[in-house]
C-alpha positions in Angstrom: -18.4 9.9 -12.8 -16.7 11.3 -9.7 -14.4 9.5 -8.0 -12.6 10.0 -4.3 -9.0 8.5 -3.9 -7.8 8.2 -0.3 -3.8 6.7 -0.3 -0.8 7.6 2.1 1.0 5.3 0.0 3.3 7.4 -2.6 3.1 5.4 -5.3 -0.9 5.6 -5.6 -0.3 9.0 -7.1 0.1 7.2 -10.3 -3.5 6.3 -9.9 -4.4 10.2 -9.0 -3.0 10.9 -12.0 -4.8 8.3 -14.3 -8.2 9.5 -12.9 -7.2 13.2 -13.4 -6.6 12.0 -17.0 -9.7 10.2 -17.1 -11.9 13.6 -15.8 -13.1 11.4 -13.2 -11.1 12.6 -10.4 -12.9 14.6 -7.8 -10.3 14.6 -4.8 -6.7 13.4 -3.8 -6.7 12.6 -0.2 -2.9 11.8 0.5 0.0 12.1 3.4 3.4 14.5 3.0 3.5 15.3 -0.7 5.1 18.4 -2.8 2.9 20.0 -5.3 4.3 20.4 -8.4 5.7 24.0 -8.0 6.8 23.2 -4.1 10.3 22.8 -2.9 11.5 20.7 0.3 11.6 22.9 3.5 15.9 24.3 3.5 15.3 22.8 6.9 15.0 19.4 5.8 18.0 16.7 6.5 19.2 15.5 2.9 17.5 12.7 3.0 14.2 13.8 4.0 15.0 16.2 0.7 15.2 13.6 -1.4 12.8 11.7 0.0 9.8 14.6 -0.8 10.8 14.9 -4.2 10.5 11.3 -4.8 6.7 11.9 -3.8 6.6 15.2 -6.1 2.6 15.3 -7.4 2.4 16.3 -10.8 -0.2 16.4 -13.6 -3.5 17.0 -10.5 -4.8 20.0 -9.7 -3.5 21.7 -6.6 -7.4 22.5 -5.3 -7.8 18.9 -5.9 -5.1 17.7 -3.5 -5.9 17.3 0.2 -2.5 16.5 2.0 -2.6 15.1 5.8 1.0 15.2 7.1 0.8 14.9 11.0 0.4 11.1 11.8 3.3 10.1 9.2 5.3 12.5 11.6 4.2 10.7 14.5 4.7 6.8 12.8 8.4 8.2 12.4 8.9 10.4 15.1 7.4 8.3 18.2 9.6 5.3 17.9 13.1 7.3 17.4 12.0 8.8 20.8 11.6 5.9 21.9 7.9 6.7 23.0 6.2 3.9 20.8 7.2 0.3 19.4 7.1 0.7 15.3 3.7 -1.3 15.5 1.8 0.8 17.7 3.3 3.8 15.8 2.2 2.1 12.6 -1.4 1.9 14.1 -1.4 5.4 15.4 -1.0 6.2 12.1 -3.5 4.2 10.3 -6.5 5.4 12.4 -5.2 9.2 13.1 -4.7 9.5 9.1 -8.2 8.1 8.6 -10.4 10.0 11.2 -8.5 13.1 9.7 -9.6 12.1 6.6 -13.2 12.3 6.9 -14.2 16.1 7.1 -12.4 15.8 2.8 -14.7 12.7 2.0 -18.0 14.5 0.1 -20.9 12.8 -2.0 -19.0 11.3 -4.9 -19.6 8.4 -7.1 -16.9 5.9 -6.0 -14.7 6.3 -3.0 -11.3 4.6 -3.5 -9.0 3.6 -0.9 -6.6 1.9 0.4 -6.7 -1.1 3.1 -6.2 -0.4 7.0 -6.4 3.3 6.3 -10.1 4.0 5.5 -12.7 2.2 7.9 -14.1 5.3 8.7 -14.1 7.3 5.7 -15.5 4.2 3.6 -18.5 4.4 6.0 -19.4 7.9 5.5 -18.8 7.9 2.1 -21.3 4.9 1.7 -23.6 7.2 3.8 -23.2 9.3 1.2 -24.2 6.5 -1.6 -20.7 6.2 -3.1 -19.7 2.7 -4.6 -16.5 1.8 -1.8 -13.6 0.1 -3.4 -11.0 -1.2 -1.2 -7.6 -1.8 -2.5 -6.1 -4.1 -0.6 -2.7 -5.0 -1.7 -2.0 -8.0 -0.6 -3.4 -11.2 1.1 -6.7 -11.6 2.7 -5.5 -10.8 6.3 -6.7 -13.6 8.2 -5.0 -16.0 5.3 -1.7 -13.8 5.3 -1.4 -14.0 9.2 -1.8 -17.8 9.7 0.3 -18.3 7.0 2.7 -15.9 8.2 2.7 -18.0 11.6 3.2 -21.0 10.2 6.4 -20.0 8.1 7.9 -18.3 11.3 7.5 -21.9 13.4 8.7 -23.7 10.5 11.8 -21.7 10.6 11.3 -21.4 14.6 11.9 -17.9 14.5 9.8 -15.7 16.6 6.9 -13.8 15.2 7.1 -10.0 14.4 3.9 -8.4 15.8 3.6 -6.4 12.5 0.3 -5.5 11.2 -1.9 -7.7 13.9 -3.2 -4.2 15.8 -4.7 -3.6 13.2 -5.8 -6.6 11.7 -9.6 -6.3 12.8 -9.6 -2.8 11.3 -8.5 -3.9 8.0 -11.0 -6.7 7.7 -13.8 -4.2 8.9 -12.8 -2.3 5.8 -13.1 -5.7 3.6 -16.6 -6.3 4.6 -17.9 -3.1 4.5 -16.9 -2.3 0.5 -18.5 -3.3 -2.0 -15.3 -4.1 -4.5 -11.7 -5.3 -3.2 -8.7 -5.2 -5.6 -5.9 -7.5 -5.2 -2.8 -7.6 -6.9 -2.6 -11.5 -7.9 -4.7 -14.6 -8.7 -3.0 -16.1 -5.8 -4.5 -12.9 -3.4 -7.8 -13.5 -4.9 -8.1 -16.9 -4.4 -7.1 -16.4 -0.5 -9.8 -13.8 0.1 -11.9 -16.6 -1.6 -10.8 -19.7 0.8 -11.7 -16.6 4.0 -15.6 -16.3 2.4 -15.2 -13.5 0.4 -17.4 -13.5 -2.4 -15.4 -13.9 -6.0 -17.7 -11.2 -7.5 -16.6 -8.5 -5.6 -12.9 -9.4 -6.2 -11.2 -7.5 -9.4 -7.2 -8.5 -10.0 -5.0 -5.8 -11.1 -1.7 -6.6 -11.3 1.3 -4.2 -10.0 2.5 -2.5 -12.9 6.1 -0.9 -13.5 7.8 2.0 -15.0 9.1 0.7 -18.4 10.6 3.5 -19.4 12.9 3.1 -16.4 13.2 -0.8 -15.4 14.1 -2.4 -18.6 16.1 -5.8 -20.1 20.0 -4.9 -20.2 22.3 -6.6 -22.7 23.9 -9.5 -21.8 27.4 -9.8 -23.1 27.9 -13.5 -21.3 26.6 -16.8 -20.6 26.3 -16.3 -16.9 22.6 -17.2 -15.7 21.5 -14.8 -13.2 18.6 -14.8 -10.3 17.7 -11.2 -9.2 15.7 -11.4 -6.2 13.8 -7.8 -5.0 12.1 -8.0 -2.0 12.7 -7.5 1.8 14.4 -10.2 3.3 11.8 -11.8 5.7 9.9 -15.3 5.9 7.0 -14.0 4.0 8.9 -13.4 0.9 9.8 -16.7 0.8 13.7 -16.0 -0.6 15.1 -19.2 1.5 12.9 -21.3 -1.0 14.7 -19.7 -3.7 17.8 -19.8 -2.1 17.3 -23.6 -1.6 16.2 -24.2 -5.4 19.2 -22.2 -6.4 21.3 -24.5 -4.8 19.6 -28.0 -5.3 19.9 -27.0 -9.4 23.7 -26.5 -9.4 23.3 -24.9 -12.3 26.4 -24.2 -14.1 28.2 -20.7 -14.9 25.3 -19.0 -12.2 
């Protein structure tokens, strides 16, 4: 089996990997990346540095790896020039990175990829007779962005515009594939309530580095909450703020 991966996403070069192991990897399309003998640019600000070698590919072949770097620049560039809001830079992004893509998507077995990224490779790889899987990471979008609304009136906040440009893109990608992976029964069942058939939904839940994130000893009696997340609405940490404080737990 031969499978196509398509991910700007770092961390999706776990997956690269596991299909490399698996002989079933046929190509790693993918944004700014350092191959495994590669070195950050002297040129580079710290940051940007340490940054790359967080996203250091190793374990794939380097004739395997296909690395699209210009619309990232632009997503990051555009709005410190003040020449696009973060949003519309977001969706330059999504459909530059994607129409780059194509000319790398070939006849293959399964083309992978991930949501609001790859509209337009999906369909010519299904022109091709590939199986299209769409990973999409989250909730169904329609469900995520009502929900979303409501939280932000609840609170009576105003609405971030973030993600909506591109909303009719990333359902376009749902209905076209012909498998979705979501990360949660709580995702699935949401694509569900939006009409998406269960049988082309597979769960796979995030995984983790165990070898790094592990259980520390605990030399007291203090119970301890760890919340990790972005502090907005849709994580929901005022609920757990709230709980936190309605339990008055003691030493906490």
């Amino acid at each position: 089996m031969k499978a196509i991966l398509l991910s700007n996403i770092p961390h999706y070069h776990h997956l690269a990997v596991a299909l490399e192991r698996a002989g079933m990897l046929e190509r790693y399309i993918t944004a700014n990346v350092l191959l495994e003998d590669e070195q950050p640019s002297a040129l580079l600000p710290l940051y940007w540095k340490r940054k790359l070698e967080g996203r250091k590919l190793r374990g794939i072949s380097r004739s395997k790896v296909r690395s699209i770097r210009f619309p990232e620049m632009l997503q990051r560039v555009l709005p410190r020039l003040h020449l696009a809001s973060s949003e519309r830079s977001n969706w330059i992004n999504n459909h530059l990175f994607d129409w780059q893509a194509r000319s790398y998507v070939e006849e293959c077995d399964v083309f992978h990829f991930v949501n609001s990224v790859g509209l337009y490779c999906a369909r010519k790889a299904k022109r091709l007779g590939a199986i299209t899987i769409c990973d999409a990471r989250w909730l169904h979008p329609r469900f995520h962005s009502r929900t979303i609304a409501e939280e932000y009136a609840r609170l009576g906040l105003p609405r971030p515009e973030t993600g909506e440009s591109y909303e009719d893109k990333n359902l376009e990608e749902i209905a076209l594939s012909d498998y979705i992976i979501v990360p949660s029964e709580s995702a699935r069942r949401s694509f569900v309530q939006e009409g998406v058939s269960a049988d082309r939904l597979l769960v796979l839940p995030y995984g983790v580095e165990v070898d790094h994130f592990v259980p520390a000893p605990q030399d007291d009696s203090v119970f301890r909450v760890l919340f990790a997340g972005t502090i907005t609405p849709g994580k929901g940490i005022h609920y757990l703020l709230e709980a936190f404080s309605r339990l008055s737990l003691p030493h906490s």
